[in-house]
N, C-alpha and C positions, 0 to 999 in steps of 0.2 A: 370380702369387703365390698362394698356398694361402689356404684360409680360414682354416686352423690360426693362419696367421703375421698375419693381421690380425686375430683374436679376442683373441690374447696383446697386439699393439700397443693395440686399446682398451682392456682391460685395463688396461695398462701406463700410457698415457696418464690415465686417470682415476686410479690411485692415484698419481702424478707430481703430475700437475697440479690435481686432484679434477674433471674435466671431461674430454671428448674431441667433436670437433664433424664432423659429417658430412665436412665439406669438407677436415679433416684427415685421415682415411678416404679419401675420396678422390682427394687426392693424392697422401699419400705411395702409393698402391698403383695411380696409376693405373686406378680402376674408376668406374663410373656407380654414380647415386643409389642407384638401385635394387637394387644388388649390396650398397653399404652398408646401404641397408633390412637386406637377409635377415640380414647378418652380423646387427645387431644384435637383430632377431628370436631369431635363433638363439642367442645370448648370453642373452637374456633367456626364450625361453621353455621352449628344452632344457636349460639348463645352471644355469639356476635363477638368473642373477643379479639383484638387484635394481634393473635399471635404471629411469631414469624423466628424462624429456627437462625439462630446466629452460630455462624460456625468459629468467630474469636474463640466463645464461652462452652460452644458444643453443647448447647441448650437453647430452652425456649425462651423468649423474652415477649414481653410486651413495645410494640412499637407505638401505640398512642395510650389515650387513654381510653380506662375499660372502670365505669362504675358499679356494675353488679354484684359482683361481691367485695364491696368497699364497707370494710370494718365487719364484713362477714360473721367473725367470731365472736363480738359484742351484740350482735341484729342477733344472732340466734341463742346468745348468752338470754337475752332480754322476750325471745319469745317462747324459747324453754320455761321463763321463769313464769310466763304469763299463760304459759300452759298446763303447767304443774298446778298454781294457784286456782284455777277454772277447776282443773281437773277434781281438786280438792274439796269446794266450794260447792260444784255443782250435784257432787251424787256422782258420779263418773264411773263405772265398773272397773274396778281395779284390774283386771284382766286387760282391757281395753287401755288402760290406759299405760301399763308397763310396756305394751306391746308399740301403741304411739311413741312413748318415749326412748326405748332403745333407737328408732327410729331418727327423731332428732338429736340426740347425741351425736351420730355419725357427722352431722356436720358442724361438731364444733371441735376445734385442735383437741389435743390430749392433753396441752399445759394446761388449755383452760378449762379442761374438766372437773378439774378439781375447785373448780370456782364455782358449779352447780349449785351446792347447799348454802351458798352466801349469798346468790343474788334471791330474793323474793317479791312477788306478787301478791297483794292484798287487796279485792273488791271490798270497798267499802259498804255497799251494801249487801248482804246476800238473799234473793228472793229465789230460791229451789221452784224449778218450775215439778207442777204437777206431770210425767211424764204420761200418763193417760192423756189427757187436755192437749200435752205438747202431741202427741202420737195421733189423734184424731185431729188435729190441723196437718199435720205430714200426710196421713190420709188422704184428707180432702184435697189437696196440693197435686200430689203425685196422680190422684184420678181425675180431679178435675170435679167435682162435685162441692155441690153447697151443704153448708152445716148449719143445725139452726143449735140453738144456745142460749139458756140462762143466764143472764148478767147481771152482775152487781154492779153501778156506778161509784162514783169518788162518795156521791151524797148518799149512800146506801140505797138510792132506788131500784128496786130487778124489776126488769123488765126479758123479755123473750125478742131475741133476734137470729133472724135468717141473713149470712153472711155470703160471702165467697172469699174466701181466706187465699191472700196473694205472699205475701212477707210476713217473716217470723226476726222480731230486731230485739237482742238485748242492750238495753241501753242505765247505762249506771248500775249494772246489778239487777236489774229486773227486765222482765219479758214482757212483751208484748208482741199482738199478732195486726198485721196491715193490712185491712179487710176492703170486700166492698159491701157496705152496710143497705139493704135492701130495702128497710124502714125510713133510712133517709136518702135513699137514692147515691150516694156519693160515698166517697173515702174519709173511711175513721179506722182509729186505733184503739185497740180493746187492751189489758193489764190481765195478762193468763190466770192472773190469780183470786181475779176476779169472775173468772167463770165457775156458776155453782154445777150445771150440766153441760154435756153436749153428744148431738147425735148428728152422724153421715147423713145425711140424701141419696135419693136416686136421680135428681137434681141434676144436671150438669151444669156449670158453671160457663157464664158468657166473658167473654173478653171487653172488658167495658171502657177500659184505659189503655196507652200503650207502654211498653218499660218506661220511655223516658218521659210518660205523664209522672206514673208511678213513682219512678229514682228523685223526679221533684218535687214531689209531696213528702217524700219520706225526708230530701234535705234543703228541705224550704227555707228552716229558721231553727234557732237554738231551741234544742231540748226536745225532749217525746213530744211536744204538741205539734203536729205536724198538718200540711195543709193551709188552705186559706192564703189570705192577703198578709204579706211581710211586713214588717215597719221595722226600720231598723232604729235600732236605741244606742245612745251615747251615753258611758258611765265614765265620771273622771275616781279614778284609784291614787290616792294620796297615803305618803307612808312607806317605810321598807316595802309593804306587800304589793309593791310595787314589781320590785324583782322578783316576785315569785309569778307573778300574774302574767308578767312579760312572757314569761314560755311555757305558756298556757296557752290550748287551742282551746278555745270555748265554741267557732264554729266555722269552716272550711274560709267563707269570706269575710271572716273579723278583719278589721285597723284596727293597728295600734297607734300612736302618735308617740313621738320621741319624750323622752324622761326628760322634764324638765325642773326645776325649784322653783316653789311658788312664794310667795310672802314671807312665808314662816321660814324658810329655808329648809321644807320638807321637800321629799321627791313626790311628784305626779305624772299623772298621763290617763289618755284618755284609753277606753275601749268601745269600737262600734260595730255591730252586728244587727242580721237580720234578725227580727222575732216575729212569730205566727199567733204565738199565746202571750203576753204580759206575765202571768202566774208564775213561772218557772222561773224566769229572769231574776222576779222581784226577790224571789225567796232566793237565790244567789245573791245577790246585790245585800239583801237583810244579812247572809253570813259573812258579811265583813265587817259588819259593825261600822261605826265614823270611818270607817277607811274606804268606801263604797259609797261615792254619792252617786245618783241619776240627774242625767243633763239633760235629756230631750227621749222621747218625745214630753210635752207639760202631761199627757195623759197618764206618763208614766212615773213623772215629777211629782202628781198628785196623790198616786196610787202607792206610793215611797210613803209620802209624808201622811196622807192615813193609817200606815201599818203603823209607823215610827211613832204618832199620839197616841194610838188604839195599845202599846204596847208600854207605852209612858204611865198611860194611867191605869195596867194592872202591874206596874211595879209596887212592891210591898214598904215601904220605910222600913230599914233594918235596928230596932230599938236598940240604947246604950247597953244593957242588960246581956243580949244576945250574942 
């Protein structure tokens, strides 16, 4: 057995029981004193717990508190599940990924293993990256060299660019690569799937940013559009989906404002976050239907109430017949 899977058992044992005793270590894992020593060694002096040997109980206890593995077996219930799902999803070589997963099983109890094929993970969308495309940005990463590449835009124009590929980000289901785009001088984001070509350099790549330009470009404002000047937008949420939207991150520094009842005696509340692009927002904001109004910025007020007429008058009249 791993160390992993008897660090989680003391663990688990002490908030259980509030105690765990060497010999209980010992046997359920089969090991000698002295293997128990290190674990809990290693518990207490790498990972910060506050252990401390009580000799009332003749075990270990916790003297303060310790949150690292708090709810341990639900946090890995829930990453397992989010790992099998990808793993599914993505094309993942079944080799590989039997091998991951025996892996993390070890640190979830044995009661709750049997809880495995009930929890599930489902990406909504699935966009398979082309693993060539993904394999020649790894490439270029790992050596340092620029790639140039055929691209297709949103509006289907290709065009040829010379990049330096920094970040690889999936976001909703699809991929994308976090470049420095050498046609426009600065940071853009490319859609993997959108590449018809791509070839290495002998190129080396310069350092044109540093990480934490980079880490705030990539989390500037809501959604893949990343970069540029933030504005942040207030949307009032009226309606049950009210409660569903409440524990919802839509982006690291959203407000929420407290659920209150408006006129109608419906629940609301507002949401406010930064955004870089308008476009992403809107069409969230559109999937709510009357339950999603926009309150600020007017630019964004405007651009609501243009989709919402543009979308009025290709509604069809449903005949009595029909």
């Amino acid at each position: 057995m791993s160390q992993t899977e008897r660090i989680f058992f003391i663990d688990r044992q002490i908030r259980r029981h509030g105690y765990v005793r060497s010999s209980d270590i010992a046997d359920e894992f089969q090991v000698c004193d002295r293997q128990v020593k290190r674990d809990i060694e290693y518990l207490r002096d790498r990972l910060g717990a506050p252990l401390e040997y009580d000799r009332t109980r003749r075990g270990y206890v916790y003297i303060g508190r310790f949150e690292e593995f708090q709810n341990a077996d639900e946090r890995m219930l829930v990453f397992n599940a989010v790992f099998r799902g990808l793993a599914r999803t993505q094309g993942l070589m079944p080799m590989m990924s039997d091998m991951v997963q025996k892996h993390l099983d070890l640190g979830i109890s044995r009661e709750y293993r049997s809880l495995l094929d009930k929890i599930v993970f489902s990406a909504p969308v699935i966009d398979l990256p082309d693993y060539k495309v993904f394999g020649a940005f790894c490439t270029a990463m790992e050596r340092n060299r620029r790639l140039t590449m055929e691209y297709r835009n949103a509006k289907g124009v290709v065009s040829c660019r010379e990049i330096e590929p920094l970040r690889l980000v999936s976001y909703s289901g699809r991929w994308y690569v976090v470049a420095w785009d050498l046609l426009h001088d600065g940071l853009r984001n490319f859609h993997l799937s959108r590449v018809l070509s791509i070839r290495l350099t002998d190129t080396p790549m310069e350092r044109r940013c540093s990480d934490d330009a980079l880490s705030q470009y990539i989390n500037s404002g809501f959604g893949i559009f990343m970069g540029g000047a933030a504005t942040e937008v207030t949307i009032r949420i009226v309606g049950e989906v009210v409660h569903t939207v409440r524990t919802q991150i839509w982006h690291q520094d959203q407000r929420m404002s407290p659920i209150s009842l408006n006129a109608d005696g419906k629940p609301e509340m507002t949401i406010s976050l930064p955004v870089t692009n308008l476009a992403e927002i809107l069409g969230k904001v559109l999937s709510f239907g009357s339950s999603a109004v926009p309150v600020a910025p007017s630019e964004f007020v405007e651009q609501w109430r243009s989709q919402v007429a543009a979308m009025s008058r290709l509604a069809v009249p449903i005949s009595a017949d029909s």
